[in-house]
ZALUMVO-376960 format. One record per residue: residue number from 1; x, y, z of N, C-alpha, C in turn. Coordinates in Angstrom, 1 decimal, padded with zeros to 4 digits. Atoms other than C-alpha are relative to their C-alpha. Layout:
N
ATOM     i      n.X      n.Y      n.Z     ca.X     ca.Y     ca.Z      c.X      c.Y      c.Z
ATOM   NUM        X        Y        Z        X        Y        Z        X        Y        Z
...
//
This chain:
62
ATOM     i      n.X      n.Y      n.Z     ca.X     ca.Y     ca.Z      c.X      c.Y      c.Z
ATOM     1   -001.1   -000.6    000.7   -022.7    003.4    046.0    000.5   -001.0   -001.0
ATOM     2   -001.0    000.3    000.9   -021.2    002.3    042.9    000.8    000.7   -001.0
ATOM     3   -000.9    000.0    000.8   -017.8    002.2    041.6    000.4   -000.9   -001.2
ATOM     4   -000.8    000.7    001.0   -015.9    001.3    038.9    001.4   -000.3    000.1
ATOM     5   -001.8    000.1   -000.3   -012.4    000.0    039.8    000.9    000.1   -001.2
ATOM     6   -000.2   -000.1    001.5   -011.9   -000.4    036.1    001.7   -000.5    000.2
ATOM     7   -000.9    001.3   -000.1   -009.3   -003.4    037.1    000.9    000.4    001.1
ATOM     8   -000.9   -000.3   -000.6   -007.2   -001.4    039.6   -000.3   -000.3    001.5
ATOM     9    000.3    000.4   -001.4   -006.4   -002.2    043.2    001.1    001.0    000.9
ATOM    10   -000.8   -001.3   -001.0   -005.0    000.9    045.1   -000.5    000.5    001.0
ATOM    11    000.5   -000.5   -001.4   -005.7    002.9    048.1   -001.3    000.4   -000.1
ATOM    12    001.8   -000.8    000.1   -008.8    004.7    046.8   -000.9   -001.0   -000.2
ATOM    13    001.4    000.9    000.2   -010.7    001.5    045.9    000.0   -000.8    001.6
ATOM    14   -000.1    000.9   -001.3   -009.1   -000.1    049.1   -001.2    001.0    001.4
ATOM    15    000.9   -001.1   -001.2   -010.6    003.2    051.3   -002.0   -000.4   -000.4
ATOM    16    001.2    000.5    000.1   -014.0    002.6    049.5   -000.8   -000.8    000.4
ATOM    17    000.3    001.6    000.1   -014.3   -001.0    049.7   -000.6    000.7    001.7
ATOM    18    000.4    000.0   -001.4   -013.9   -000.4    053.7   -001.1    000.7    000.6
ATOM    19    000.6   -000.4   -000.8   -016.5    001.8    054.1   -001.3   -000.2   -000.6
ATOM    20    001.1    000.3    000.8   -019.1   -000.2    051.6   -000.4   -001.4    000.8
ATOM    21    000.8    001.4   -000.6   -022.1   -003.1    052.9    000.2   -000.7   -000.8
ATOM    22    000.3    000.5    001.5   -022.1   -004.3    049.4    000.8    000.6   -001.4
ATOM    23   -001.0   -000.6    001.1   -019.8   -004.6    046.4   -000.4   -001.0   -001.1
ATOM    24    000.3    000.9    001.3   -020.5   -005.4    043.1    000.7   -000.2   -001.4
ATOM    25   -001.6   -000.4    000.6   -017.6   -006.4    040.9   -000.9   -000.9   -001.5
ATOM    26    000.5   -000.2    001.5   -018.7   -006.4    036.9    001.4   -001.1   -000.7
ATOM    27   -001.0    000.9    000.3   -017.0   -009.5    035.5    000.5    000.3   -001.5
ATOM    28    000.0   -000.2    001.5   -016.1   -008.6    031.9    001.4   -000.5   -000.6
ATOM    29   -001.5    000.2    000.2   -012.3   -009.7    031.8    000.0   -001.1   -000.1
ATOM    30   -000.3    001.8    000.4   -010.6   -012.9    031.9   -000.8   -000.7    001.5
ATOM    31    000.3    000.2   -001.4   -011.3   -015.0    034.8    000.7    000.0    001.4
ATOM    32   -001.3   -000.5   -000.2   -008.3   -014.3    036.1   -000.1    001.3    000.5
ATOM    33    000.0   -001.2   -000.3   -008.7   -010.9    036.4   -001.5    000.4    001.5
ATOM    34    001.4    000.0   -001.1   -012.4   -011.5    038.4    000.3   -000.8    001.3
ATOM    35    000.2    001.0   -001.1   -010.8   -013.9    040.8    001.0    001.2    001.3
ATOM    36   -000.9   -001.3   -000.8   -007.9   -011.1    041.4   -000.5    001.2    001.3
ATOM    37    000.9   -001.5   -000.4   -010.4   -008.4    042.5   -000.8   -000.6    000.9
ATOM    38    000.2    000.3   -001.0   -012.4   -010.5    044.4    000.6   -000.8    001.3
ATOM    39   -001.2    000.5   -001.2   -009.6   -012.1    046.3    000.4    001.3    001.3
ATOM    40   -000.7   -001.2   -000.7   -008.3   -008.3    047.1   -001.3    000.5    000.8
ATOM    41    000.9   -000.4   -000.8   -012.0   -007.4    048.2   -000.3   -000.8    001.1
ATOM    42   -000.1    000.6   -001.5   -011.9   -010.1    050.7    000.8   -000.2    000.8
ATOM    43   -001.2   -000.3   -001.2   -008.5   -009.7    052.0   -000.2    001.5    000.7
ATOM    44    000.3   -001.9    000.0   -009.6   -005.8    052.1   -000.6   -000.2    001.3
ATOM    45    001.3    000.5   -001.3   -013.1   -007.1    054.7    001.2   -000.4    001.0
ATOM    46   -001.0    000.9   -001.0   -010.3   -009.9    056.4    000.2    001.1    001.0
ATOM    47   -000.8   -001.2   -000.5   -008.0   -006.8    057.1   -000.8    000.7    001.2
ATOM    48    000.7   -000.7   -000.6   -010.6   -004.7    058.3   -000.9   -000.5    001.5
ATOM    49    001.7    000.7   -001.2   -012.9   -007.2    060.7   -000.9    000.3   -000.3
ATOM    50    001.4   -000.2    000.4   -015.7   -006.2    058.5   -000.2   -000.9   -001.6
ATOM    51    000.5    000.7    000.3   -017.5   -008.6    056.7   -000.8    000.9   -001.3
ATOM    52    000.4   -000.6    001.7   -018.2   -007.4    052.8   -000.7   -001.2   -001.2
ATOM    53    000.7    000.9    001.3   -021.0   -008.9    050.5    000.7    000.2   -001.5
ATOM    54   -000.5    000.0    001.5   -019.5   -009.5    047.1   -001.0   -000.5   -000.9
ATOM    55    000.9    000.8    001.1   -021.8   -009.9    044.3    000.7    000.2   -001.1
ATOM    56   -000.7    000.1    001.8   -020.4   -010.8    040.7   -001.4    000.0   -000.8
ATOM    57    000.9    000.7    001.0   -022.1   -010.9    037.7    000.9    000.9   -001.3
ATOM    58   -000.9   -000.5    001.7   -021.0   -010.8    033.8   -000.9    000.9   -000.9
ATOM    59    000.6   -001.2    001.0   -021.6   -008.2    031.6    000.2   -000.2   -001.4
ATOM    60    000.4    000.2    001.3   -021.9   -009.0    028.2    000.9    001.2   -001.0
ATOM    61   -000.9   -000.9    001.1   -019.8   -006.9    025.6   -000.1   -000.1   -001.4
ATOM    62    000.8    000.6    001.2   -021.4   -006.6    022.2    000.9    001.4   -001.1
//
């Protein structure tokens, strides 16, 4: 499954998150904004007692 959080961190990304093996968060913002989302995706796992792969990568914007 992929989503697009499209920078937001609310209940629906949070319900997602929890019932995903693998998350793939699309860096395109500041770094700031990439460190935010993956902070909240591993407090999300913490919370839960389930252990969430995070993969990053940057996307290019032309």
């Amino acid at each position: 499954m992929i989503v697009d959080f499209e920078g937001s961190a609310h209940l629906a990304a949070s319900y997602v998150m929890s019932r995903a093996d693998i998350i793939m968060v699309t860096i395109s913002g500041t770094k700031l904004d990439s460190r935010k989302v993956i902070t909240f995706i591993a407090r999300e796992g913490k919370a839960l007692r389930y252990h969430i792969l995070i993969v990053s990568y940057f996307r290019n914007i032309l």
